[in-house]
TIBA-687963 format. One record per atom (N, C-alpha, C): residue number from 1; residue in one letter; atom name; x, y, z. Coordinates in steps of 0.02 Angstrom, whole numbers, padded with zeros to 5 digits. Layout:
residues N
<r><resi>NUM</resi><resn>A</resn><name>CA</name><xx>X</xx><yy>Y</yy><zz>Z</zz></r>
...
This chain:
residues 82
<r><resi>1</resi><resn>X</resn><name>N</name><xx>04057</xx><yy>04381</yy><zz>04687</zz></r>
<r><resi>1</resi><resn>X</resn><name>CA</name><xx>04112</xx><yy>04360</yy><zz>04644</zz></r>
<r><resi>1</resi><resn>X</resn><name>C</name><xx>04164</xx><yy>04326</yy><zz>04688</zz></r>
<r><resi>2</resi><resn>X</resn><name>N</name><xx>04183</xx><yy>04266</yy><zz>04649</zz></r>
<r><resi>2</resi><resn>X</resn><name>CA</name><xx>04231</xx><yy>04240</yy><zz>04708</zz></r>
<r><resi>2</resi><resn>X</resn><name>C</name><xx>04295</xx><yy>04201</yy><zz>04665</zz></r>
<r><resi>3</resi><resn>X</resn><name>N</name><xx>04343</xx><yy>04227</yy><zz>04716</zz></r>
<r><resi>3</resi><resn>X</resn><name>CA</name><xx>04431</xx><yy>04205</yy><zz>04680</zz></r>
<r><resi>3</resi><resn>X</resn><name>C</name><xx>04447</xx><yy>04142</yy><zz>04712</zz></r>
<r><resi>4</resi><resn>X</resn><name>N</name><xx>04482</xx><yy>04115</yy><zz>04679</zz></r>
<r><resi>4</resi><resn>X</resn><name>CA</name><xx>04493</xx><yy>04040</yy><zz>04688</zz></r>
<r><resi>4</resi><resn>X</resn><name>C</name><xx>04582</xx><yy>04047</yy><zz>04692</zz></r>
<r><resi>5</resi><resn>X</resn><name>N</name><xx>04614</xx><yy>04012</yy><zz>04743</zz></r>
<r><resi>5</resi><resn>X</resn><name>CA</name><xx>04680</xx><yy>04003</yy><zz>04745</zz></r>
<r><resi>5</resi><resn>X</resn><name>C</name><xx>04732</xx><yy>04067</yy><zz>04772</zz></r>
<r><resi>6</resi><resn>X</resn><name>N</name><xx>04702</xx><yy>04093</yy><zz>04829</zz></r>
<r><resi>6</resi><resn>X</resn><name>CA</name><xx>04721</xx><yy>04114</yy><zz>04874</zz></r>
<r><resi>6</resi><resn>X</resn><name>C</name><xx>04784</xx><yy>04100</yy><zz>04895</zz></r>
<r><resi>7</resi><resn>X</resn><name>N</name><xx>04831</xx><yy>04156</yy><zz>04870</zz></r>
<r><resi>7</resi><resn>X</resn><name>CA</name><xx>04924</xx><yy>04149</yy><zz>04879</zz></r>
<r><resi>7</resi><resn>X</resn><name>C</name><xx>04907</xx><yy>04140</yy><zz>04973</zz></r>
<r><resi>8</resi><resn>X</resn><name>N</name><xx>04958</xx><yy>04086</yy><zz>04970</zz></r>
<r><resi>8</resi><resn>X</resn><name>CA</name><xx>04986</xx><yy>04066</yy><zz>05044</zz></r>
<r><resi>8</resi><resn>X</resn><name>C</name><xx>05004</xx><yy>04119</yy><zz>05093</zz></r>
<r><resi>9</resi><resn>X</resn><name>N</name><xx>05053</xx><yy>04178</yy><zz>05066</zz></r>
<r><resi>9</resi><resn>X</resn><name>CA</name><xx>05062</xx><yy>04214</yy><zz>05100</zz></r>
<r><resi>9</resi><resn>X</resn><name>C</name><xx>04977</xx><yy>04293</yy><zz>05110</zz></r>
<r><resi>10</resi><resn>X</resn><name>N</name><xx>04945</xx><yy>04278</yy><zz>05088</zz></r>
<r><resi>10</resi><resn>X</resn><name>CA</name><xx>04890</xx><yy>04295</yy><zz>05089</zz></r>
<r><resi>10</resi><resn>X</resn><name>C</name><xx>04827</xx><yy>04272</yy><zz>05142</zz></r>
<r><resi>11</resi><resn>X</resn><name>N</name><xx>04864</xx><yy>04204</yy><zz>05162</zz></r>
<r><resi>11</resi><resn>X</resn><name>CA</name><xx>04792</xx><yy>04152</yy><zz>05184</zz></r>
<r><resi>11</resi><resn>X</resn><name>C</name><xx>04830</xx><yy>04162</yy><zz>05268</zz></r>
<r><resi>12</resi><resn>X</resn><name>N</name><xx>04863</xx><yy>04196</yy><zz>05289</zz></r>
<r><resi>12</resi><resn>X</resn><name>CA</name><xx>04907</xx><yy>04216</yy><zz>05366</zz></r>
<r><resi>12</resi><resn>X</resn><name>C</name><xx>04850</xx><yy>04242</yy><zz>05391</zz></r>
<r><resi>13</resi><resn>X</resn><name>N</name><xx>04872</xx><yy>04246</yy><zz>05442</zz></r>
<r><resi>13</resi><resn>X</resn><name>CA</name><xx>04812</xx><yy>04289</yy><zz>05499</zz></r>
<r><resi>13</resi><resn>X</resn><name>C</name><xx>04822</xx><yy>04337</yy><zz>05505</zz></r>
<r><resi>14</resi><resn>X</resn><name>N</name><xx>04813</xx><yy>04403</yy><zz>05457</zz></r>
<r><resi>14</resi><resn>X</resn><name>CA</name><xx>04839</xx><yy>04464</yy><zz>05462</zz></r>
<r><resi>14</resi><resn>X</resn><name>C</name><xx>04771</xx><yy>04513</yy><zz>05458</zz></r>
<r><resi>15</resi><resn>X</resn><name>N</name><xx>04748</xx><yy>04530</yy><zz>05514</zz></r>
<r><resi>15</resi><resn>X</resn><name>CA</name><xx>04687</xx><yy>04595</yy><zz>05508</zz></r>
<r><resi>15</resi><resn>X</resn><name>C</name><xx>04689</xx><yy>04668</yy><zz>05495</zz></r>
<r><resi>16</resi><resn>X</resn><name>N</name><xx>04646</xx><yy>04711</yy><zz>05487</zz></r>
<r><resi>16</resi><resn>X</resn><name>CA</name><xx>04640</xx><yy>04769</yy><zz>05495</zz></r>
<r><resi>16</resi><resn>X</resn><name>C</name><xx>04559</xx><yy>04792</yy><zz>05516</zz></r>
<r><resi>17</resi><resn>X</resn><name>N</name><xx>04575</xx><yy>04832</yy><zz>05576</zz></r>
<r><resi>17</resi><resn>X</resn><name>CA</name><xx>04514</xx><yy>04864</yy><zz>05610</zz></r>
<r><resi>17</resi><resn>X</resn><name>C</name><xx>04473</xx><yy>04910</yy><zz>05587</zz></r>
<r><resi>18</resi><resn>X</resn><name>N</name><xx>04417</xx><yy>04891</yy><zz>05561</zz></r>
<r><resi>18</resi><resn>X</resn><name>CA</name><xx>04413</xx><yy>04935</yy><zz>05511</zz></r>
<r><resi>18</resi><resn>X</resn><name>C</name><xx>04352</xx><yy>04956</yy><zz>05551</zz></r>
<r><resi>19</resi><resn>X</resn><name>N</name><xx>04336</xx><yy>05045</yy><zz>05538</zz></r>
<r><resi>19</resi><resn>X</resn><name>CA</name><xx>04286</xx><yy>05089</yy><zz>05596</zz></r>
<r><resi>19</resi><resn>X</resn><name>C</name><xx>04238</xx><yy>05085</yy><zz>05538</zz></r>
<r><resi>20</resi><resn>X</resn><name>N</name><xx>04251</xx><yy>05098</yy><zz>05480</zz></r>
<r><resi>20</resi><resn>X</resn><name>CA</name><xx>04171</xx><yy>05135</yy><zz>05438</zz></r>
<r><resi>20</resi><resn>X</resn><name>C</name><xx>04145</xx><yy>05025</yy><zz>05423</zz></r>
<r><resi>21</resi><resn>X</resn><name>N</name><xx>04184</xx><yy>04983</yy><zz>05442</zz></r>
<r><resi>21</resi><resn>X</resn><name>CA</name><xx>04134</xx><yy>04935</yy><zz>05417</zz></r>
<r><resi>21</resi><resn>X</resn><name>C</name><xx>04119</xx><yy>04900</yy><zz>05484</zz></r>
<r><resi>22</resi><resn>X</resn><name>N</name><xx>04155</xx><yy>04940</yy><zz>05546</zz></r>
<r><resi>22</resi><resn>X</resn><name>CA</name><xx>04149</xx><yy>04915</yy><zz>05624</zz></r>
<r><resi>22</resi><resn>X</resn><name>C</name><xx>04168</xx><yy>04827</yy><zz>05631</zz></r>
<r><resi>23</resi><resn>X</resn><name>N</name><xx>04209</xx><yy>04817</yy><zz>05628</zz></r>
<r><resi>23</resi><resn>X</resn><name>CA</name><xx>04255</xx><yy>04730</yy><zz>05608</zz></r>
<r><resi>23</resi><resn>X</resn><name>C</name><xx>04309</xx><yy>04740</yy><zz>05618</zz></r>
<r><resi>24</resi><resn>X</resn><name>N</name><xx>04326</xx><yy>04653</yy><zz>05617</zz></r>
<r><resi>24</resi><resn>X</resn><name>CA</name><xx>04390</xx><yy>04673</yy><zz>05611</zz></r>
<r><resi>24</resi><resn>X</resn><name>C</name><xx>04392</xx><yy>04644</yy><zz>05516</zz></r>
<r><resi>25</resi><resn>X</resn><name>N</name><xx>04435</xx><yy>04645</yy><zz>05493</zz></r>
<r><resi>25</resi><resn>X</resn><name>CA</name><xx>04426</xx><yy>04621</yy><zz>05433</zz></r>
<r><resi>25</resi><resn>X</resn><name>C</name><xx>04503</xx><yy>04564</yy><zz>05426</zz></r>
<r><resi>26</resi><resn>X</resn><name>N</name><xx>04491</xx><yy>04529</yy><zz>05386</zz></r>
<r><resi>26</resi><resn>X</resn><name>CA</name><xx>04548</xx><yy>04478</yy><zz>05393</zz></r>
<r><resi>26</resi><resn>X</resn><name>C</name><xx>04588</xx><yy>04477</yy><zz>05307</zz></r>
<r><resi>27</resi><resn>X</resn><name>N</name><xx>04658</xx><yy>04485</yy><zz>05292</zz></r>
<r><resi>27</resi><resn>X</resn><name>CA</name><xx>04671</xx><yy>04476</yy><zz>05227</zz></r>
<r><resi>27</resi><resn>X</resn><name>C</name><xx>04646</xx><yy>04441</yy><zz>05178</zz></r>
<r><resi>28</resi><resn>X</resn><name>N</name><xx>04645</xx><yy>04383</yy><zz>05185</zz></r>
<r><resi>28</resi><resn>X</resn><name>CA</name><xx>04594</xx><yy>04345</yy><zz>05151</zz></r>
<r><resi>28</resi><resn>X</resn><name>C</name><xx>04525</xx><yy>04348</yy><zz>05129</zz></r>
<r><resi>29</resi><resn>X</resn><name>N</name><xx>04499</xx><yy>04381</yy><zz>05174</zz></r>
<r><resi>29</resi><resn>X</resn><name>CA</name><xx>04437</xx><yy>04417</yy><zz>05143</zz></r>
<r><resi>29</resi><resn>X</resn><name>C</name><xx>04434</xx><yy>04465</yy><zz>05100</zz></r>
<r><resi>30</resi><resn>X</resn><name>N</name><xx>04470</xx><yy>04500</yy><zz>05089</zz></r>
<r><resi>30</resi><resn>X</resn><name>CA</name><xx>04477</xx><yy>04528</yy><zz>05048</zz></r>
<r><resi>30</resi><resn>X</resn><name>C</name><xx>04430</xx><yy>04516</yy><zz>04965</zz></r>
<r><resi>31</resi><resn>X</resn><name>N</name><xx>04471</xx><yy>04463</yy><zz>04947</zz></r>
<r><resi>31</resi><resn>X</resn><name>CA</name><xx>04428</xx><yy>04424</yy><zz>04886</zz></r>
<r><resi>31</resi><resn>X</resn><name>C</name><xx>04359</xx><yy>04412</yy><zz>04896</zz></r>
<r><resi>32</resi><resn>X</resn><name>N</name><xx>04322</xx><yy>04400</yy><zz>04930</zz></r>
<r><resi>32</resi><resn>X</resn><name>CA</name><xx>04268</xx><yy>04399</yy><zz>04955</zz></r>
<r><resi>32</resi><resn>X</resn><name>C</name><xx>04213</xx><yy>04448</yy><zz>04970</zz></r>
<r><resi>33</resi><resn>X</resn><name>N</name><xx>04242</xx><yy>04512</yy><zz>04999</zz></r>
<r><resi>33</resi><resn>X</resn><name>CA</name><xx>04201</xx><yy>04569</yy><zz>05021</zz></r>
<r><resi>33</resi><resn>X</resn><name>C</name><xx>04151</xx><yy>04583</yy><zz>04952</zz></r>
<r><resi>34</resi><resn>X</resn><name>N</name><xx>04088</xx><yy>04614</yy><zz>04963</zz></r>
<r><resi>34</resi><resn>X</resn><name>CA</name><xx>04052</xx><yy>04655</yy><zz>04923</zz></r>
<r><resi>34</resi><resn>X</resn><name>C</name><xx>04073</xx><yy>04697</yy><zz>04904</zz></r>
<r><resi>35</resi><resn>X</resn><name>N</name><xx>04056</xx><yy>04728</yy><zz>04859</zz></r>
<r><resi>35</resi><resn>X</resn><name>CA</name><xx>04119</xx><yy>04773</yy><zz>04817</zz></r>
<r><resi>35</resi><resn>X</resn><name>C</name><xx>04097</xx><yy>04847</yy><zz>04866</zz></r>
<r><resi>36</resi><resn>X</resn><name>N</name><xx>04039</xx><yy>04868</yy><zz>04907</zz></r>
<r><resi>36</resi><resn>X</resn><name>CA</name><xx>04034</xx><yy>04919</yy><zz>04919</zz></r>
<r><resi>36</resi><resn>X</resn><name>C</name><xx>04109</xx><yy>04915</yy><zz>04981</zz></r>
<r><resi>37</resi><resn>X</resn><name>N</name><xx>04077</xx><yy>04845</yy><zz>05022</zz></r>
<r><resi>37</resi><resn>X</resn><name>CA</name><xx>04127</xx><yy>04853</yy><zz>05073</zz></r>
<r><resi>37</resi><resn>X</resn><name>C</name><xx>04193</xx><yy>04841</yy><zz>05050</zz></r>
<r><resi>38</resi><resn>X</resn><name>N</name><xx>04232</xx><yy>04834</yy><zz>05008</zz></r>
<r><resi>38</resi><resn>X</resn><name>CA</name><xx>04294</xx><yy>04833</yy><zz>04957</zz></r>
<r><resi>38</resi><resn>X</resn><name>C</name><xx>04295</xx><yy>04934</yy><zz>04964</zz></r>
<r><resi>39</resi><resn>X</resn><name>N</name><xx>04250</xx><yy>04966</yy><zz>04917</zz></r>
<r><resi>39</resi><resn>X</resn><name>CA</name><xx>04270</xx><yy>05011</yy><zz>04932</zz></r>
<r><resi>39</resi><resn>X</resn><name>C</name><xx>04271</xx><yy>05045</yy><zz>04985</zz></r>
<r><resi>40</resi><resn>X</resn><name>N</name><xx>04234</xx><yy>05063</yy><zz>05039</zz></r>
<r><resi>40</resi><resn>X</resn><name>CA</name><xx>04231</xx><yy>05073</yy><zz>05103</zz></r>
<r><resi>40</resi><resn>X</resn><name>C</name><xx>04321</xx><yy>05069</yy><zz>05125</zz></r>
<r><resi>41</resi><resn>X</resn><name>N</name><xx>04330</xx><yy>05002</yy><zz>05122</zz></r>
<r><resi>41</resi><resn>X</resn><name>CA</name><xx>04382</xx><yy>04985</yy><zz>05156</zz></r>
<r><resi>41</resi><resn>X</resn><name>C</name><xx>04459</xx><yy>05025</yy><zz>05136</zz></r>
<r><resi>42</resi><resn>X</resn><name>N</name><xx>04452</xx><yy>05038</yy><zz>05058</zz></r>
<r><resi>42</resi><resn>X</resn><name>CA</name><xx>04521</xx><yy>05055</yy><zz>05019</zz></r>
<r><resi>42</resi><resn>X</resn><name>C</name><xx>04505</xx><yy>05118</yy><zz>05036</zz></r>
<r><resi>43</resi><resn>X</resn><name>N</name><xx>04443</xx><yy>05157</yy><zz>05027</zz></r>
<r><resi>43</resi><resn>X</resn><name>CA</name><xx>04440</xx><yy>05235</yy><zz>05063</zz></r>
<r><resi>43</resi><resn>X</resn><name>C</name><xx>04490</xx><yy>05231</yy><zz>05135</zz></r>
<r><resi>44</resi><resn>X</resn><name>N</name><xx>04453</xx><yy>05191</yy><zz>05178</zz></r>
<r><resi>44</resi><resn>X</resn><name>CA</name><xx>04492</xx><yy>05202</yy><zz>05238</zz></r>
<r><resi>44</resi><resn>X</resn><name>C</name><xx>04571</xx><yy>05188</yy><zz>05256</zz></r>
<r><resi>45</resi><resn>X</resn><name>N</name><xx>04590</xx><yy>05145</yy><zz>05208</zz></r>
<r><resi>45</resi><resn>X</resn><name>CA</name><xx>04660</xx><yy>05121</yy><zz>05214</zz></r>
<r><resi>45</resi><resn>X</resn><name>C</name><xx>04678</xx><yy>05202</yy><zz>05182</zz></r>
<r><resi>46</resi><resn>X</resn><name>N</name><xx>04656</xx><yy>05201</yy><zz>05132</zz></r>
<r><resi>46</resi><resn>X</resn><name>CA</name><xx>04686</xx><yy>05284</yy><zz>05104</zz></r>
<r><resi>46</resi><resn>X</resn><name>C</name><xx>04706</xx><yy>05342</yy><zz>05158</zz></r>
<r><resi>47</resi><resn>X</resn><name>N</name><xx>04645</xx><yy>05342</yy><zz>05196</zz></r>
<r><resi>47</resi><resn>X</resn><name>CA</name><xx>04652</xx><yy>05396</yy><zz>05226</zz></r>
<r><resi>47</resi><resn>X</resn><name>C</name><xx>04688</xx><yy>05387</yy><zz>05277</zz></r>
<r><resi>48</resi><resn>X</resn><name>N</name><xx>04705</xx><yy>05339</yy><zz>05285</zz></r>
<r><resi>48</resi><resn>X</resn><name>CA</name><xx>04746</xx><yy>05323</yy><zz>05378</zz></r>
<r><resi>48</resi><resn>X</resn><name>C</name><xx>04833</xx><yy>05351</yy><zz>05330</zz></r>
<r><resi>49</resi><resn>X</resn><name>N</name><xx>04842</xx><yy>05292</yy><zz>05267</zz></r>
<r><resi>49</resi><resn>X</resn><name>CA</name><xx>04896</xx><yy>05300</yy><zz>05243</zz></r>
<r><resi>49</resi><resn>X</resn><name>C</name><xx>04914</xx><yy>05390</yy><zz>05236</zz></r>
<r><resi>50</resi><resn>X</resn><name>N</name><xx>04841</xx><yy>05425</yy><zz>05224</zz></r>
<r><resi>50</resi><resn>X</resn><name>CA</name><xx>04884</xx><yy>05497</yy><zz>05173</zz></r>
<r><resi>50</resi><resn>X</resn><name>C</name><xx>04897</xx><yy>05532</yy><zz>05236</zz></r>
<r><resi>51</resi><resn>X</resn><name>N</name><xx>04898</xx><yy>05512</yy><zz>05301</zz></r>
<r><resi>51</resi><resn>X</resn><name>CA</name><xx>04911</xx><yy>05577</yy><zz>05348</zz></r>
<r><resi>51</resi><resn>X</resn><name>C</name><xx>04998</xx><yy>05535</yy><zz>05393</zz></r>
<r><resi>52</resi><resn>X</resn><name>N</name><xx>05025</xx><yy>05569</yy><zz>05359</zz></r>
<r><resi>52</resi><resn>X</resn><name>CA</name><xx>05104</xx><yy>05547</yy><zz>05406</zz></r>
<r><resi>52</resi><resn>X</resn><name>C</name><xx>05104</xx><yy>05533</yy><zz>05477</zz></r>
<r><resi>53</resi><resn>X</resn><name>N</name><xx>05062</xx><yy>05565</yy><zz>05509</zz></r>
<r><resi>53</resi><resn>X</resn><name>CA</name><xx>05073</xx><yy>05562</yy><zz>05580</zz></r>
<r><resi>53</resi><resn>X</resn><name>C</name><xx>05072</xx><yy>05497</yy><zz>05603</zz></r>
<r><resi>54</resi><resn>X</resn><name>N</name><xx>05016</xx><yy>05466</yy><zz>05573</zz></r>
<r><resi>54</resi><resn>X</resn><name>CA</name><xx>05016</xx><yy>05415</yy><zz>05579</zz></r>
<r><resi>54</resi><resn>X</resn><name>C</name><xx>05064</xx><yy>05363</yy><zz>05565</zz></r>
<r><resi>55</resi><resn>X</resn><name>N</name><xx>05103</xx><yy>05347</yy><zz>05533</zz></r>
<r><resi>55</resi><resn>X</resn><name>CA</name><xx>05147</xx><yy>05322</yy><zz>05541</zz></r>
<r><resi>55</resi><resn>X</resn><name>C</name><xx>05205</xx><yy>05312</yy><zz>05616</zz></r>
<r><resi>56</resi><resn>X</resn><name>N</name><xx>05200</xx><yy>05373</yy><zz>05638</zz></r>
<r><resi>56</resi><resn>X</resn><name>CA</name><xx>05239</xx><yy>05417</yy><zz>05704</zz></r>
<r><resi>56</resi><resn>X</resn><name>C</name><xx>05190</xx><yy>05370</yy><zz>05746</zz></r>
<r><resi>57</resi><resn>X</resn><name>N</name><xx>05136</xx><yy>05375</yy><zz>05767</zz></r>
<r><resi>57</resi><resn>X</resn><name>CA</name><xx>05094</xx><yy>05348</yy><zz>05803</zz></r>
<r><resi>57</resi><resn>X</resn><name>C</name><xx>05065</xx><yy>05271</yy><zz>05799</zz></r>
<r><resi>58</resi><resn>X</resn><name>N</name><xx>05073</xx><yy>05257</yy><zz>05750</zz></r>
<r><resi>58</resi><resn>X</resn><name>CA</name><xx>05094</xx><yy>05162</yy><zz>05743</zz></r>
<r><resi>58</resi><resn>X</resn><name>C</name><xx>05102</xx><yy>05163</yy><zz>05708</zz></r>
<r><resi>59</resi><resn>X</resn><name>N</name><xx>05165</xx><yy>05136</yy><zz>05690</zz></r>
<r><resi>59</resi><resn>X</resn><name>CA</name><xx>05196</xx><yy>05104</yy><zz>05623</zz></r>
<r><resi>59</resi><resn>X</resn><name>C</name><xx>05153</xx><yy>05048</yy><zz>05598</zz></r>
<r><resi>60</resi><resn>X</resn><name>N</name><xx>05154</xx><yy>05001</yy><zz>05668</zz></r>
<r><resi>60</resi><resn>X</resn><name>CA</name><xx>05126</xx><yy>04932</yy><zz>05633</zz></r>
<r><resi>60</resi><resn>X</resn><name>C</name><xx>05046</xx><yy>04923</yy><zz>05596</zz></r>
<r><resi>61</resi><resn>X</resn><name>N</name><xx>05008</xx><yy>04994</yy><zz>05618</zz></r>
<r><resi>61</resi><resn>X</resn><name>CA</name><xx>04952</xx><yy>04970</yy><zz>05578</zz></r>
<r><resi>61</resi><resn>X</resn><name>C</name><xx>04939</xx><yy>05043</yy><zz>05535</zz></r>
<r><resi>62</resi><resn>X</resn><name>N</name><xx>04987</xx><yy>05075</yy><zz>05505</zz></r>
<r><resi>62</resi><resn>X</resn><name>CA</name><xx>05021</xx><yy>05109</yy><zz>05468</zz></r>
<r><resi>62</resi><resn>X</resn><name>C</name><xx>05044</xx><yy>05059</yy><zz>05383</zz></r>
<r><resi>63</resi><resn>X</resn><name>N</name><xx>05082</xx><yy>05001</yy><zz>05430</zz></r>
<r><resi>63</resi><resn>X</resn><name>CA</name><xx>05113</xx><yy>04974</yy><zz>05366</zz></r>
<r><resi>63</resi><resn>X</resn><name>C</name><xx>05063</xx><yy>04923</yy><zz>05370</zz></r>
<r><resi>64</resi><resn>X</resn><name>N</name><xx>05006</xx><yy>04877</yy><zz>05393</zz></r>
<r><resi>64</resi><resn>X</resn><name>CA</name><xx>04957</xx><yy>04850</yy><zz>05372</zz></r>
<r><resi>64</resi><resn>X</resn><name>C</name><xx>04913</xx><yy>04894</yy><zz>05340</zz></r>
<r><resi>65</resi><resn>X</resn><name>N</name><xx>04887</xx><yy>04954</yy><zz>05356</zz></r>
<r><resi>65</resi><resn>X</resn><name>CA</name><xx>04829</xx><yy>04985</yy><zz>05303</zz></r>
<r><resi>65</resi><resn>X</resn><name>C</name><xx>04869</xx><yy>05000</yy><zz>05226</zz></r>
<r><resi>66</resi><resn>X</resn><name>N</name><xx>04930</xx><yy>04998</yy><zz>05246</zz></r>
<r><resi>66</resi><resn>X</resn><name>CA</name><xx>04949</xx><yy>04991</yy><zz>05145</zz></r>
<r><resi>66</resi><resn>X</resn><name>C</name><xx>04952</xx><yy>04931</yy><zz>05123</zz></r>
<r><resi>67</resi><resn>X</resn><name>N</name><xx>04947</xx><yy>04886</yy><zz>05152</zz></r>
<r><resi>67</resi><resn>X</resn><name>CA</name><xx>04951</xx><yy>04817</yy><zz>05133</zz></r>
<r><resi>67</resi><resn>X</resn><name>C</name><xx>04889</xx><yy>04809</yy><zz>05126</zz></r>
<r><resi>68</resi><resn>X</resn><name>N</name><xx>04822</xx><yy>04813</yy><zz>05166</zz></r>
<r><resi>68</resi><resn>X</resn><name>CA</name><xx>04775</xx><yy>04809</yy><zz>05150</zz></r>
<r><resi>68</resi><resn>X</resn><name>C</name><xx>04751</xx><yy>04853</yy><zz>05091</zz></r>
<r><resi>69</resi><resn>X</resn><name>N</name><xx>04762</xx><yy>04921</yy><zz>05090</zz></r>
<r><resi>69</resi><resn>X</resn><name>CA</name><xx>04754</xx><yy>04956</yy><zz>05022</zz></r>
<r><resi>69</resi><resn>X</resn><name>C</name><xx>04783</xx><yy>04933</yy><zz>04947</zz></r>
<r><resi>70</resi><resn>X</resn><name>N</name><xx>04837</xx><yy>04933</yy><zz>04946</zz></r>
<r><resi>70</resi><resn>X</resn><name>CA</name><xx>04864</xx><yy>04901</yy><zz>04893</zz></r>
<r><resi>70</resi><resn>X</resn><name>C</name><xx>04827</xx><yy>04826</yy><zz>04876</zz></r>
<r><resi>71</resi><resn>X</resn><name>N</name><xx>04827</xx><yy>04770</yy><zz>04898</zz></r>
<r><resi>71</resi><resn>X</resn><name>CA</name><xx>04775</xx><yy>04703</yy><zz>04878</zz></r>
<r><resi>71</resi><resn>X</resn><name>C</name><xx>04704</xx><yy>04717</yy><zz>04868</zz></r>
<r><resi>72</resi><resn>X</resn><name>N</name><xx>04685</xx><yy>04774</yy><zz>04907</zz></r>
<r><resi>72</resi><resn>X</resn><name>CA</name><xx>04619</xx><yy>04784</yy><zz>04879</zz></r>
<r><resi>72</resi><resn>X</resn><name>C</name><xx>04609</xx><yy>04808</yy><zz>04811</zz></r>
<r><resi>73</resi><resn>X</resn><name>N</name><xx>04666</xx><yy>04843</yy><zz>04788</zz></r>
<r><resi>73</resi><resn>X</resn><name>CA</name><xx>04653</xx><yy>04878</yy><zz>04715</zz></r>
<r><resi>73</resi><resn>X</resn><name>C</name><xx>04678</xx><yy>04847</yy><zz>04695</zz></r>
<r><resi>74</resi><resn>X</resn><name>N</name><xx>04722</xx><yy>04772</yy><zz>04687</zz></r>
<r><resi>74</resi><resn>X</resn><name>CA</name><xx>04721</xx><yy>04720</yy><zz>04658</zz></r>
<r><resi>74</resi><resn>X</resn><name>C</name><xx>04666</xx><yy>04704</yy><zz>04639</zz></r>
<r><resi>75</resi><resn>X</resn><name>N</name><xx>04609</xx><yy>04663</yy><zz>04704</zz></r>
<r><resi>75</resi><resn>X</resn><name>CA</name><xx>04570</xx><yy>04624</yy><zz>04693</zz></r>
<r><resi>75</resi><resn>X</resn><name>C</name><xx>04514</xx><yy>04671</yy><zz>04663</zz></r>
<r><resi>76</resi><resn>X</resn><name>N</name><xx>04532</xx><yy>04728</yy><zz>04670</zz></r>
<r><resi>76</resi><resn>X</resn><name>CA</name><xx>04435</xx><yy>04768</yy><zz>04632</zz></r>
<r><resi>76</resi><resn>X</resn><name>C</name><xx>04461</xx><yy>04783</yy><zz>04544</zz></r>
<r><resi>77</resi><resn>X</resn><name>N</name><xx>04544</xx><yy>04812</yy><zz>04533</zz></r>
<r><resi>77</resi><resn>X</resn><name>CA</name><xx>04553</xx><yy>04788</yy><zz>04460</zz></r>
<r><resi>77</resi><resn>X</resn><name>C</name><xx>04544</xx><yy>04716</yy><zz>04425</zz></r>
<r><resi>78</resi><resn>X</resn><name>N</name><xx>04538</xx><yy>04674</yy><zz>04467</zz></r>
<r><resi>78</resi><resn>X</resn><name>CA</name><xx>04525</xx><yy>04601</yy><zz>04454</zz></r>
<r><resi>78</resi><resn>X</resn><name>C</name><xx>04473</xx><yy>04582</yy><zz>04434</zz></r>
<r><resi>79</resi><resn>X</resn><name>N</name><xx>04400</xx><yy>04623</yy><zz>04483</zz></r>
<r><resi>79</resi><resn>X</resn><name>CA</name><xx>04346</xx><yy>04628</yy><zz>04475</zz></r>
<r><resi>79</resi><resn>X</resn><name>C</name><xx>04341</xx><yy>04693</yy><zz>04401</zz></r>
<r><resi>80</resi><resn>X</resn><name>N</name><xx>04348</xx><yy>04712</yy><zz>04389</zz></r>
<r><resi>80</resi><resn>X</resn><name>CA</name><xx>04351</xx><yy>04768</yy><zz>04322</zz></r>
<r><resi>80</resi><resn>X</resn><name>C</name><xx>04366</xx><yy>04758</yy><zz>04249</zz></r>
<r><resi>81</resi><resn>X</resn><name>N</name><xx>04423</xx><yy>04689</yy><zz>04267</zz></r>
<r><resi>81</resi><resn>X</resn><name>CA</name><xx>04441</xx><yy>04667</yy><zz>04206</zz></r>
<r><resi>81</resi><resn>X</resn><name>C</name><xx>04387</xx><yy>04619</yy><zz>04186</zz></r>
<r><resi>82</resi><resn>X</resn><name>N</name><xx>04353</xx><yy>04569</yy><zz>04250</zz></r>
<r><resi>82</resi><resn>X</resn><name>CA</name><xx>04320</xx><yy>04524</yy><zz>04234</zz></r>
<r><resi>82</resi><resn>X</resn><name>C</name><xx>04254</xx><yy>04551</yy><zz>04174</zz></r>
């Protein structure tokens, strides 16, 4: 399934390292991923997000795995409505 018109501030060079899909993964892909690896990925943003420490221990990819979590459950309600 594929989205057409990719917001600008979306199309940046912004990654997340992701262990269960071993990548790096890039925002923009997002729209693109297979829906298994879509979920894979929002599991893992979940779980980095639900433990505080983390935050304490990097902010910065603290506040990218909610950025990556949140657009993903954009783009998979996107896929749901379709």
């Amino acid at each position: 399934m594929s989205f057409t018109g990719i917001p600008r501030q979306e199309s940046k060079e912004k990654w997340f390292k992701s262990h269960l899909l071993d990548r790096e993964v890039e925002l923009k892909e997002l729209y693109e991923l297979p829906q298994n690896e879509l979920d894979l990925l929002m599991a893992e943003t979940a779980e980095y997000r639900s433990d505080p420490g983390n935050r304490d221990r990097n902010i910065g990819k603290y506040c990218t795995a909610g950025y990556f979590l949140e657009l993903s459950r954009i783009v998979d309600k996107r896929r749901l409505e379709e």
